[in-house]
C-alpha positions, 0 to 999 in steps of 0.5 A: 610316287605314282600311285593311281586312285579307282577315280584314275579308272574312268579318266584313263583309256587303253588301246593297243595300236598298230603304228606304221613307221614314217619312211623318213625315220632312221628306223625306216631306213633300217628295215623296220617298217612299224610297231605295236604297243598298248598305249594309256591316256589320261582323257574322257572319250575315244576322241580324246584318245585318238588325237593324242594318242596320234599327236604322240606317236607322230612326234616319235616316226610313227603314225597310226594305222590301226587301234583294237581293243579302245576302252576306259580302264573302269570298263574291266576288260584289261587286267590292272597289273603293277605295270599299269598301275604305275603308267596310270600314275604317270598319266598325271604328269604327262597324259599319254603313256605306252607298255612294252614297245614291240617292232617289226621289219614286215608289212604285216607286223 
């Protein structure tokens, strides 16, 4: 089960990203050129969030080039659905967890 707790809240972060595809990814040489998603993880400050967030996304084809919206989930400003409740549930098991995953073929995504 991956029920969260309200003390989840203050130790996972939300931020969406817009990620850019490494011209060495089969992907790539598909057209697409990057992504976006809002990732969760389980850490104590934006720091903490960039470099894992990076260090996951970059093992996956991808590297950051953007990041709005950067905040503790206790801060309120993002609506806690079931979706989010089981991803911060998970952030248990492995830190860094991400919603829907949105491609695109375009430079300007």
């Amino acid at each position: 089960m991956n029920a969260y707790t309200i003390e989840d809240l203050g130790t996972v972060w939300a931020g969406r990203l817009l990620l850019r595809l490494k011209p060495d990814t089969e992907e790539y040489a598909r057209g697409f050129r990057g992504a976006y998603t809002t990732v969760l993880v389980r850490c104590e400050n934006a720091e903490q969030f960039i470099s894992a967030a990076a260090k996951h996304v970059d093992r996956e084809g991808f590297e950051i080039s953007g990041i709005e919206q950067l905040f503790p989930l206790n801060s309120g400003q993002f609506e806690i659905n079931k979706t989010i409740e089981n991803l911060v549930g998970r952030t248990r098991e492995y830190p860094v967890q991400w919603t829907t995953f949105h491609t695109f073929k375009d430079e300007a995504g």
